[in-house]
C-alpha positions in Angstrom: 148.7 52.4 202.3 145.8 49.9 201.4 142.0 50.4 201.3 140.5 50.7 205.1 144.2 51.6 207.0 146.3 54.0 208.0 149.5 54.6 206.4 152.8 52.8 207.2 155.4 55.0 209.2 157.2 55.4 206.5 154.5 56.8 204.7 153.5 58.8 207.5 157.2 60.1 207.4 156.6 60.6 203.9 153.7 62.8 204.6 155.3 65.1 207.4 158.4 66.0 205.2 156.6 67.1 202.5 154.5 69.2 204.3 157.4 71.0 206.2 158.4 71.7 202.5 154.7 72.8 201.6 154.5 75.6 204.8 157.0 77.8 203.9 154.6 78.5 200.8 151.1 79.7 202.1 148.3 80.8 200.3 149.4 84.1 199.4 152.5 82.8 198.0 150.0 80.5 195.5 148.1 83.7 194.8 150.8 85.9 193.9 152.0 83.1 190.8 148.5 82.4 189.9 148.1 86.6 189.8 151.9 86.8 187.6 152.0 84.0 186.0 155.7 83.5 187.9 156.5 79.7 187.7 157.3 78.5 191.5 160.6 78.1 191.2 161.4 78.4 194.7 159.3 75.2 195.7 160.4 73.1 192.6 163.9 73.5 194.5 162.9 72.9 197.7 161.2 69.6 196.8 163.9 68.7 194.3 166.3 69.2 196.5 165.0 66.4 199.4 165.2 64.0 196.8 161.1 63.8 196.3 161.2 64.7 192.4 162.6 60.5 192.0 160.1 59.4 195.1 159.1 56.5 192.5 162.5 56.5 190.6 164.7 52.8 190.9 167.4 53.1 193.5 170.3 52.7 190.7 169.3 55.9 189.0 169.2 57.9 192.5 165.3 57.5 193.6 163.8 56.3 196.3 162.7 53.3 194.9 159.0 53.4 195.9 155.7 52.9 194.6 152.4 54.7 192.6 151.4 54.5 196.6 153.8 56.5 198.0 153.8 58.8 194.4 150.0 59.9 195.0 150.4 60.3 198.7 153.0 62.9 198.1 150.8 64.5 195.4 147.8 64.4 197.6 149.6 66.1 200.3 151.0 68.9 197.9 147.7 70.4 196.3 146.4 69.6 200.2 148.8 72.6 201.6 146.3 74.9 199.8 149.0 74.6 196.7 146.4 72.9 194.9 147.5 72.2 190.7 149.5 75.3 190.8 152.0 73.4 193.3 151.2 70.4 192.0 151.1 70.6 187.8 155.1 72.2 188.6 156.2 68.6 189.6 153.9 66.4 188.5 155.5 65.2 185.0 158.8 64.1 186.8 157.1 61.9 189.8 155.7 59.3 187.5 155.8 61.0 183.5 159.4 59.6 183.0 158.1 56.3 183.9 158.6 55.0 180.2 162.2 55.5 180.3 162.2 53.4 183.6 160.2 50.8 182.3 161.2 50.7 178.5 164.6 53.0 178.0 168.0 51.2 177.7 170.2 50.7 181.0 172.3 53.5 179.0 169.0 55.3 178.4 168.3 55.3 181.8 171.3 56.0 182.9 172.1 59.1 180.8 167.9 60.6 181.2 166.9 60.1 184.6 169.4 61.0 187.5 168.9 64.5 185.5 165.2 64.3 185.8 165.4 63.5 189.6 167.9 66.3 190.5 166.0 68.9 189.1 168.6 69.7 186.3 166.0 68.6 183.2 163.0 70.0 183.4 161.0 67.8 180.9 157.5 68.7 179.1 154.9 65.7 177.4 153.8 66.5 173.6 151.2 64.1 172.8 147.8 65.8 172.1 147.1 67.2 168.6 144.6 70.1 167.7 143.2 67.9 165.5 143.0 64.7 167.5 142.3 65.3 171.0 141.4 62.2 172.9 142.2 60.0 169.5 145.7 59.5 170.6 145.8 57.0 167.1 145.1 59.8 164.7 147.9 62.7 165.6 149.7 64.0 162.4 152.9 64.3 163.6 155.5 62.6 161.8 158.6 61.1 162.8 160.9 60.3 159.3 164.0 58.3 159.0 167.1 59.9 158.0 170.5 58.5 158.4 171.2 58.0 161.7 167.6 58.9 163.1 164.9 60.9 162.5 163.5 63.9 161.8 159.9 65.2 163.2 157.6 67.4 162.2 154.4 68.7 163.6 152.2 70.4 165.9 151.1 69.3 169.6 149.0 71.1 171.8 148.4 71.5 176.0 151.9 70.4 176.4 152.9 71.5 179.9 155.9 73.5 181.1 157.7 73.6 177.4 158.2 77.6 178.3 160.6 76.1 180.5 161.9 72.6 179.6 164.8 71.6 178.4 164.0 68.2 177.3 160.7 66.8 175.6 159.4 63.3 175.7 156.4 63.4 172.6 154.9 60.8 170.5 155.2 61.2 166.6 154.2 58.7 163.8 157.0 56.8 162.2 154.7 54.5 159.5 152.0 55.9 158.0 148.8 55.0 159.3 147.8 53.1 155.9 150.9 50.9 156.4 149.8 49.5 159.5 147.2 46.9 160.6 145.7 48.7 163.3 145.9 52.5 163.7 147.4 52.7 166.9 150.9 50.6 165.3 153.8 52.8 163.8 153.5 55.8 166.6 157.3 55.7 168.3 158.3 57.9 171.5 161.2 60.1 171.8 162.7 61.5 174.9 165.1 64.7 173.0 166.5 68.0 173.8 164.0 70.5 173.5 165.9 72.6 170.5 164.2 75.9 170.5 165.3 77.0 167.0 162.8 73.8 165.7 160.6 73.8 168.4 158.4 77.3 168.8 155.7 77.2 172.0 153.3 79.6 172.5 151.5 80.1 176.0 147.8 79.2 175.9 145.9 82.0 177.8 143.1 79.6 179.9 141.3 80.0 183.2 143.5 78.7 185.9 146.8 77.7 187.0 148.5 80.6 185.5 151.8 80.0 186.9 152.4 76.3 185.0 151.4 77.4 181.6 150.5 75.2 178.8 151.6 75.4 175.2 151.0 74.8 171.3 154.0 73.6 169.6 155.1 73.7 166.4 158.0 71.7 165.4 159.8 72.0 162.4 162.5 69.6 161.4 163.3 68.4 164.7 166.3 66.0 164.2 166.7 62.8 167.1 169.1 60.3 167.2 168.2 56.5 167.8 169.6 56.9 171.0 166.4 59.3 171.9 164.0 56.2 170.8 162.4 55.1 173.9 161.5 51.2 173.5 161.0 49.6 169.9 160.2 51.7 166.8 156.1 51.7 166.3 155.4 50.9 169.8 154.9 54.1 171.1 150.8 53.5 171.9 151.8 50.7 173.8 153.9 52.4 176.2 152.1 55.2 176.6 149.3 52.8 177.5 151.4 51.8 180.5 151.4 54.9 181.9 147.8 55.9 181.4 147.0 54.5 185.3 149.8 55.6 187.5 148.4 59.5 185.8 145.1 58.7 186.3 145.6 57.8 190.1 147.3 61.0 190.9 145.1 63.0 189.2 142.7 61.5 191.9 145.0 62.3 194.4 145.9 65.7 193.7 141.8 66.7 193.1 140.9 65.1 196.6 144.0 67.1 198.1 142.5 70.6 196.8 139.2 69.5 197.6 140.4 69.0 201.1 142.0 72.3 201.1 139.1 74.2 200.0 137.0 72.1 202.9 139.1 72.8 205.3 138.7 77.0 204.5 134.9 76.8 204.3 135.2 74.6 207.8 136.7 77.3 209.1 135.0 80.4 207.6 131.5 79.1 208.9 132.7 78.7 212.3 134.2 82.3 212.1 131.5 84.4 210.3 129.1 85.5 212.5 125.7 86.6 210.4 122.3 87.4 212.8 123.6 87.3 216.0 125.3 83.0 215.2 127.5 81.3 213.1 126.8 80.2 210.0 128.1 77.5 210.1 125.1 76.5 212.6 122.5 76.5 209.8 122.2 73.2 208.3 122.5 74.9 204.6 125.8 75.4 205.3 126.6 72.0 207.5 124.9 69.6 204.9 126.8 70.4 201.7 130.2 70.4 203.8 129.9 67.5 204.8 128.4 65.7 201.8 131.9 67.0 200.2 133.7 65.1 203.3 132.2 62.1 202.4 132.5 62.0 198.7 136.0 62.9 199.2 137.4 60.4 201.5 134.7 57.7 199.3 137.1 58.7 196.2 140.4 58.5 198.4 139.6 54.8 198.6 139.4 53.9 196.1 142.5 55.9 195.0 144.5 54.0 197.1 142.9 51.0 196.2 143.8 51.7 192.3 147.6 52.5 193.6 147.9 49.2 195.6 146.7 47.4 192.9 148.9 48.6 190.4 152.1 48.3 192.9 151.1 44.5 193.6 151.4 44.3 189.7 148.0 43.7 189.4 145.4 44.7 186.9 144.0 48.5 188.2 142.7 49.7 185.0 138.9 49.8 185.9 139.9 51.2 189.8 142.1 54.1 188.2 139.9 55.6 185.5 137.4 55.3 188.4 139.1 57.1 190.6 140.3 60.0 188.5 136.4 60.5 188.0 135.4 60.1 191.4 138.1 62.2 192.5 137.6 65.1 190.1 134.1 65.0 191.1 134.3 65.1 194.7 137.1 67.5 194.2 135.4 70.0 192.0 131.9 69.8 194.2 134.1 70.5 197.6 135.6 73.5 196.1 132.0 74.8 194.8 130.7 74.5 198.2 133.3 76.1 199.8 133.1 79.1 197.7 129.4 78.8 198.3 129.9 78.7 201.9 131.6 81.8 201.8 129.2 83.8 199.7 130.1 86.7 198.5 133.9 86.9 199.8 134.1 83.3 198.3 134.3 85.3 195.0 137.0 87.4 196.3 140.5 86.6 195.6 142.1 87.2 199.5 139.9 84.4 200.4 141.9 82.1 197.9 139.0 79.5 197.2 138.0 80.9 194.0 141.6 79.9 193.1 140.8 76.3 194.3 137.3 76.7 192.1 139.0 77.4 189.2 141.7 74.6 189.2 139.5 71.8 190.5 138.4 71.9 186.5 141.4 70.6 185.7 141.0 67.4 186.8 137.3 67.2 185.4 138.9 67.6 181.7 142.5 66.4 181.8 143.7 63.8 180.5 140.9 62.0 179.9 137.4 63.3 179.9 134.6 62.2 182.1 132.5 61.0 179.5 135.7 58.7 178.1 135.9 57.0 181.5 132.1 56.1 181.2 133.0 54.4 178.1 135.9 52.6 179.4 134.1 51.0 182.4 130.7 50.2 180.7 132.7 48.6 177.8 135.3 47.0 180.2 133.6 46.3 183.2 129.7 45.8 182.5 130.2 44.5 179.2 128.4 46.5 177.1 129.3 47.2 173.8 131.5 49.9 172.3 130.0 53.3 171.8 132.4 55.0 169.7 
């Protein structure tokens, strides 16, 4: 798919399999994890079990071989289904998060990590945010120390994803002390380890939405990795994660213009049904105009999605597009879902209506996993040229 065309046919194809996976879980199926908290279990199978989990995966571990393209167009059409981040924060970190194995790990690494990853047998979490570093990826505490055959880490990470659940974690630690380096984002290393309970302890964040993927604080405690768990060189662990910082930021974008769709499509339908003074609401233009404001602004931000997922799979640089898109996308997505439970007044706050879920998640994308005001920064600084603000 490239800016201003329909998708291939074998992106079409792509499209219509997923969502035959995506209708045998409707909107009450969504409700009743986000109400219990129940991880979807049933749908991780289902979409693990086509093959989709290694949609962007290299043929010789067992994916598909495809692009960020076909990866966000996939994502998009999850959270589209009306699964929204609940359906699509389950699957998210194996479609693209594993991506610095592919790009970084040993043949052996590869090898051993991924086909795993793809079958749905490891179920991997990300540990890189600190409580006490946030957005300053260069500043995290946790350390990585060398003993004899590799090393031992200690620390605390925070918002880390599915670590209820995972049995393998791929986190960032410091290996040289930050007053031994030249810059401060040198001596961080990336590990891809068992996730050993008795060192690692997670503990559930209570937060607004998405109940059913639950996100965690760690604290690790003399967490002992082998060199064969290093991913890529010793202290370039910033680097790599830089290389993964687009492809997430493009389906981020995806997956917030695919619940703002959903929750469009519901208000769409709810003004043409509710009947209020003898018409349709839908009729009054107080309803029409913010509808279809949220159309526009949505399939603007798709664009330029796709755009920033072309780009990257032509090799090309994408970084402005991306960060772009994420914002554009959580914007358009987030306003789409507003005016939907708008649109449906007073039953848009009730829960058997299923857009207050959709409300509630669209703020997701708005914060994670960069903020909006750091994507500002990043495109005045990068793209207009002015100077550094921070």
């Amino acid at each position: 798919m490239t800016i201003g065309v329909e998708p291939t046919e074998a992106q079409a194809a792509i499209k219509d399999a997923i969502e035959k996976i995506c209708a045998r879980y409707d909107d009450h199926y969504w409700l009743r994890t986000d109400e219990s908290g129940k991880f979807p279990e049933e749908f991780v199978a289902d979409i693990a079990s086509g093959g989709w989990l290694g949609v962007a995966m290299p043929e010789s571990v067992g994916g598909a071989g495809l692009g960020l393209t076909e990866a966000a167009l996939m994502m998009q059409t999850v959270a589209q289904s009306g699964a929204g981040f609940s359906g699509a924060s389950a699957i998210h970190l194996n479609i693209f998060g594993l991506m610095p194995i592919v790009k970084f790990g040993t043949k052996e690494q590869q090898a051993r990590f991924l086909p795993p990853a793809i079958d749905g047998t490891d179920k991997a979490c990300f540990a890189v945010t600190e409580p006490n570093s946030g957005l300053d990826t260069a500043s995290l505490e946790t350390r990585a120390e060398r003993t004899g055959g590799g090393y031992r880490i200690r620390g605390r990470k925070i918002w880390t994803t599915n670590a209820q659940r995972a049995n393998k974690i791929l986190l960032i630690a410091r290996t040289t002390p930050k007053e031994q380096v030249r810059r401060p984002t040198e001596g961080l290393s990336l590990f891809y380890a068992d996730f050993d309970r008795s060192k690692i302890e997670a503990q559930p964040i209570p937060k607004m939405g998405r109940k059913a993927v639950e996100c965690n604080t760690l604290f690790i405690e003399d967490l002992d990795v082998t060199d064969a768990e290093l991913i890529g060189e010793e202290g370039a662990g910033f680097k790599i994660l830089l290389s993964g910082l687009n492809p997430e930021r493009v389906l981020f974008a995806a997956e917030a213009i695919g619940l703002g769709r959903a929750a469009l499509r519901r208000a769409a339908q709810y003004a043409k049904d509710r009947v209020v003074f003898g018409r349709p609401i839908g009729q009054n233009q107080g309803i029409q105009h913010p509808l279809a404001k949220a159309w526009a602004e949505l399939e603007a931000a798709d664009l330029l999605t796709f755009k920033a997922a072309a780009l990257y799979d032509a090799g090309r640089e994408c970084g402005a597009e991306a960060n772009a898109a994420k914002y554009l996308g959580a914007e358009a997505g987030f306003r789409a879902c507003e005016s939907s439970v708008l649109a449906h007044g007073g039953m848009g706050y009730a829960k058997e209506y299923f857009v207050e879920r959709y409300f509630r998640e669209a703020m997701i994308a708005r914060i994670a996993p960069v903020s909006r005001e750091m994507i500002l920064n990043f495109i005045a600084e990068r793209v207009l040229g002015l100077p550094k603000s921070y």
